[in-house]
N, C-alpha and C positions, 0 to 999 in steps of 0.2 A: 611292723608287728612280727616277731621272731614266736617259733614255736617254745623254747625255754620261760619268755613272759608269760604268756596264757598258761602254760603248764603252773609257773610259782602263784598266777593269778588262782587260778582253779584249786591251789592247794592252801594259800589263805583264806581260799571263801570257806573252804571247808571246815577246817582246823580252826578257824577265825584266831589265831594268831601268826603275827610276822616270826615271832621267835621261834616257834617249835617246828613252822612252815622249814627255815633254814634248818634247824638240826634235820629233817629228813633229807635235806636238798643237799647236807653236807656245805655251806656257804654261809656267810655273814649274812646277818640281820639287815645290814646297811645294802648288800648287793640285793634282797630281797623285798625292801623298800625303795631301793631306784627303779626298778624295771615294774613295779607296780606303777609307780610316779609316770615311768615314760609312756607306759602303755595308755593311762589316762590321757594324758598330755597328745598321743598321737590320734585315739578317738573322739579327744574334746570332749566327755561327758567324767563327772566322779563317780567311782564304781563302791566306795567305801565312805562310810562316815567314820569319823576317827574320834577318842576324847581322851585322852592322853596316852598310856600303853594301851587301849581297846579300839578296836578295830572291825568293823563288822559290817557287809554289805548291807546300800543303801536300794531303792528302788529301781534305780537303774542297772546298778552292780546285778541284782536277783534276776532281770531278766538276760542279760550280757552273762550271765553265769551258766545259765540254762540251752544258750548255744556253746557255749564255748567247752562242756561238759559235755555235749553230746557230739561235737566236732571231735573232741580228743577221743573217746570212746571208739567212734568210727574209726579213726586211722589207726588205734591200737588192736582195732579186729582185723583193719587190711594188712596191718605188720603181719598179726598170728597167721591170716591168710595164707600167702603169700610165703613164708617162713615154712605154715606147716603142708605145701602143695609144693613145696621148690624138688625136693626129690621123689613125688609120687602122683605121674600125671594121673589125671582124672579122680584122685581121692576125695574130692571134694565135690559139689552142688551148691552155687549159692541161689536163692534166693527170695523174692522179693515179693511181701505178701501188701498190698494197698487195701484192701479185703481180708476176711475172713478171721483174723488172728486170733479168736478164741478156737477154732480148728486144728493151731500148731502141733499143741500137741499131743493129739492124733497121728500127724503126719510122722511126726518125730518116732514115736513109738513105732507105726509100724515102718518107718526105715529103717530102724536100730535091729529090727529082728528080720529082716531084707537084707540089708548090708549093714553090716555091722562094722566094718572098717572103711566105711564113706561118713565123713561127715558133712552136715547141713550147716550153712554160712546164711543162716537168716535175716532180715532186715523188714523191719515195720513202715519206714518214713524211707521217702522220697525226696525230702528237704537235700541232700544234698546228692544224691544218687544222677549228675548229668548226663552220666554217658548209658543209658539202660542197657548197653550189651554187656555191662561186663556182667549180668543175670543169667543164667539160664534159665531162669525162667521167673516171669512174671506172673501171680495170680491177682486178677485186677477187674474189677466191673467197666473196664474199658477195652478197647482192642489199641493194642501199640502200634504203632506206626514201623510200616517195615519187620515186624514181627508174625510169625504166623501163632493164630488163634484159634485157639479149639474150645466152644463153650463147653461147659461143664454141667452148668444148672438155670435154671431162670427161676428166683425165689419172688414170695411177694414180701414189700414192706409193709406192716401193724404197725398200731399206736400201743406203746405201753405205760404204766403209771404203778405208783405204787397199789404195793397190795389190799384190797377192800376198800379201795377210795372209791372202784363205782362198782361195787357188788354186783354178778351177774347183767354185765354189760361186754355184749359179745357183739356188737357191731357197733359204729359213730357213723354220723354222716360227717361226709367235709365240711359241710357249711357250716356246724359246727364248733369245728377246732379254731377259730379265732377266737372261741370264749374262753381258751384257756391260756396257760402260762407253759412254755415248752423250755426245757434243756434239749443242749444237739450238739453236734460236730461242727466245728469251726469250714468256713465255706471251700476251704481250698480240699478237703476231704470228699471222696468219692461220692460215699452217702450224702452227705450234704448235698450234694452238687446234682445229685437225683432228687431229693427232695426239695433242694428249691426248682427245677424244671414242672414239676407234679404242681407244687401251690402255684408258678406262675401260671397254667396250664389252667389251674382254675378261681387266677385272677384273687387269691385271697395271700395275706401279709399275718404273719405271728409272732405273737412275742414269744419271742426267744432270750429266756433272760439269763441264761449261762449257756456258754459255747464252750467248747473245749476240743483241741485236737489230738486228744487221747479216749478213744474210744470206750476203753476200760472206765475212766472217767464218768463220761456222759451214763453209763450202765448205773453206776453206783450214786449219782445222782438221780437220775430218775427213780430207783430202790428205797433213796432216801425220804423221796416224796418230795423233793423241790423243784419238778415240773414233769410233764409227761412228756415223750419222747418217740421217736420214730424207731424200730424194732427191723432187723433185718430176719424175715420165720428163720430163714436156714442156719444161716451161716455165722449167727449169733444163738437164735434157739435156745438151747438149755443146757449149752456147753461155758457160760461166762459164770462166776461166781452170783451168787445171791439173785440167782437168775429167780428162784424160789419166791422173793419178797416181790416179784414182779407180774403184773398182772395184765391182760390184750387184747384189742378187740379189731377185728378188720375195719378198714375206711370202704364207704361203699357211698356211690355208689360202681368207682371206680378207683383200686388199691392202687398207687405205684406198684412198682416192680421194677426189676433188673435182671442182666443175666449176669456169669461171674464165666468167667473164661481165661483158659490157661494160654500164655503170651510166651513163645521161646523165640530169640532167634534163629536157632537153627530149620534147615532145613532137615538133615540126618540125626539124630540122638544115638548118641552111644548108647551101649546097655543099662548103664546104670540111670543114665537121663532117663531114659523108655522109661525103667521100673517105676522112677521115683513120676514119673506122669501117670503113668498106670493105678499108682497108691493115692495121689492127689483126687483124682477122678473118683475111686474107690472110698477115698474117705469122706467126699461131696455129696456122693449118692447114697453113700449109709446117712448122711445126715439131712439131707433130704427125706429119708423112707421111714424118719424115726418117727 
């Protein structure tokens, strides 16, 4: 598996033709039909259903497409990286939010008007991130190993639902919440991984009838009313879109909760690390205080 296949891969899914795939590629239709052919051939599954010039990924292709997009993605921000850090030490901060990501950009604003010639090298997913030092910093509901950690806040987790489904219903008990139908975070995700510790804690099992490990997702399903859902106060809050159509009530008689803590590995922070730790804090506790 060359990186040239997955690249003409990725640009027939898109384009959904092999012909106009190569006039970008600059290359024959037939060179852009083999290395598709080989590429299947070397994972053993078909990525495309074909019916004579049409061509358009099958069910397996859509999922194989949706790593392989975001694989490519990745290394073209480590090129830009790297490219644009090679003659200007310290220009740069990458990182790495596993938490929080409707807070970005906060953070982003107020670095822009902080340093204004540092750029932030962000990253959502951990899916391929093995080596975590290459972060400066991790913000993450966990502590890293070998990293040092500084909390920032301890939020509680709420249940949310759409709007006016239970009118003037400011607390649930847990006992509860097996009556209902939930959307969530797919298990390998932080939140997730707290809230199932919390139900096994208290011994109860739910239907979870959409997962998704796109957090943005799981918001806009619950908004749309096809389950209610686990709500982080803080650090989700009233900073996600259509946070408006969403309605919450505490779990009692004992909420989850977490804390969120900032993970670097350094021991010493340059100046510009400090600020941007300084801003991250700064914009945690305004959104805690709102």
């Amino acid at each position: 598996m060359n990186l040239t296949g997955l690249k003409y891969f990725v640009s027939v899914a898109s384009i959904g033709s092999v012909t106009e795939a190569a006039k970008l590629a600059y290359v024959s239709e037939s060179a852009i039909s083999k290395t598709i052919r080989q590429l299947e051939e070397e994972i053993g599954v078909k990525l495309f259903d074909r019916q004579g010039r049409t061509i358009q990924l099958n069910q397996q292709g859509k999922i194989f497409y949706s790593y392989v997009s975001d694989s490519l993605n990745l290394l073209n921000r480590g090129i830009k990286a790297v490219q644009t850090n090679k003659d200007q030490e310290n220009s740069q901060i990458n990182v790495l939010f596993t938490v929080g990501s409707p807070l970005i950009p906060l953070v982003a604003l107020k670095m822009q008007k902080l340093l204004p010639n540092v750029s932030l090298n962000i990253h959502q997913r951990t899916t391929f991130a093995k080596d975590l030092k290459q972060f400066d910093f991790i913000i993450s509901s966990n502590k890293i190993d070998h990293f040092t950690a500084i909390p920032l806040l301890k939020e509680e987790i709420v249940i949310g639902w759409q709007k006016n489904f239970m009118q003037g219903k400011h607390n649930l008990d847990v006992k509860d919440l097996p009556n209902f139908t939930f959307v969530g975070e797919s298990d390998e995700t932080e939140l997730q991984q707290t809230i199932n510790q919390f139900l096994a804690k208290n011994e109860l099992k739910l239907n979870f009838k959409y997962q998704s490990d796109e957090p943005a997702t799981v918001r806009e399903m619950i908004a749309a009313g096809l389950g209610m859902g686990f709500i982080s106060k803080v650090t989700w809050g009233s900073f996600f879109t259509n946070f408006h159509l969403i309605d919450s009530a505490r779990i009692f008689p004992n909420s989850p909760q977490r804390t969120i803590y900032l993970n670097t590995p350094y021991q010493n922070l340059t100046d510009n690390q400090r600020l941007f730790s300084n801003e991250i804090a700064a914009v945690l506790t305004g959104a805690q205080n709102r």
